[in-house]
C-alpha positions as CSV (number, residue, x, y, z in Angstrom):
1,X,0.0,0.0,0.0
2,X,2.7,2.5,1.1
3,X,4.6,1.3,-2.1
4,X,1.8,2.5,-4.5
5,X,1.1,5.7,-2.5
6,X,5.0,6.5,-2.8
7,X,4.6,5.6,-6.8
8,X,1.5,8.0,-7.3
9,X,3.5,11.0,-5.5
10,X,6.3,10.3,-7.8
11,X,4.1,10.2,-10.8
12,X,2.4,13.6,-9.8
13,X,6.0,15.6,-8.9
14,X,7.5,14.4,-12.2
15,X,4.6,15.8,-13.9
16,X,4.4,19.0,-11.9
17,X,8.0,19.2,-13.0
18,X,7.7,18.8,-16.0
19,X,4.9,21.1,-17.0
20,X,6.6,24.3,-15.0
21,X,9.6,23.4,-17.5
22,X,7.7,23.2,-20.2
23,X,5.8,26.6,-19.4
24,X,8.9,28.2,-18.5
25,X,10.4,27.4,-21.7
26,X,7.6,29.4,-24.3
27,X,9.1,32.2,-25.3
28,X,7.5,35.2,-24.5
29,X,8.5,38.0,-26.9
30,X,7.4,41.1,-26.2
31,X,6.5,43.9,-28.6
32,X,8.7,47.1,-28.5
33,X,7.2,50.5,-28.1
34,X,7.7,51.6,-31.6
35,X,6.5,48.3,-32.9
36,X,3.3,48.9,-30.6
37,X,2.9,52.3,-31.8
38,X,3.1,51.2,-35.2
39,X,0.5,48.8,-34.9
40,X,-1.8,51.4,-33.7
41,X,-1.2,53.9,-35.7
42,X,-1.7,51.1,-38.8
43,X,-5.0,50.6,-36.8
44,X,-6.0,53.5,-36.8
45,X,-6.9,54.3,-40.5
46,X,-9.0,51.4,-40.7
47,X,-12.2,52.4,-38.9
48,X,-14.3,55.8,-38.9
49,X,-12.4,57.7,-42.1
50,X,-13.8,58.5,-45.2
51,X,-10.9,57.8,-47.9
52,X,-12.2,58.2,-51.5
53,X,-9.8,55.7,-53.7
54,X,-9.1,56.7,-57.4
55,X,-8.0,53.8,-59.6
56,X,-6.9,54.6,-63.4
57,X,-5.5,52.7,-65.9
58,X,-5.3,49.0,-67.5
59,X,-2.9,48.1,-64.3
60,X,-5.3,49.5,-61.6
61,X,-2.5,52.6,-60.1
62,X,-4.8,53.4,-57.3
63,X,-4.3,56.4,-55.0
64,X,-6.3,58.3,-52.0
65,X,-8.4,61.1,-52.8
């Protein structure tokens, strides 16, 4: 009985182990600031503006109005 008990524990720490190694091992990159602000500022243009497009031409050159 204490044999399987003992076994059980053994199983359980070795897993504990093994999955605070395994979460400590991600890698966890971080965004700069000037990649942040970038993303935001590309964000930014995409909701409540009112860009007219004008596309000319047989290749489709498009600009904003």
């Amino acid at each position: 009985m204490k044999n399987t008990i003992l076994k059980i524990v053994f199983v359980a720490a070795l897993a504990v182990v093994a999955g605070v190694t395994a979460y400590n091992a991600q890698n966890k990159e971080e965004l700069s600031d000037l990649a942040l602000e970038n993303i935001e500022a590309l964000a930014g243009d995409e909701s409540g503006t009112n860009t007219s497009w004008s596309c000319r031409g047989s290749v489709n050159r498009c600009h904003a109005k």
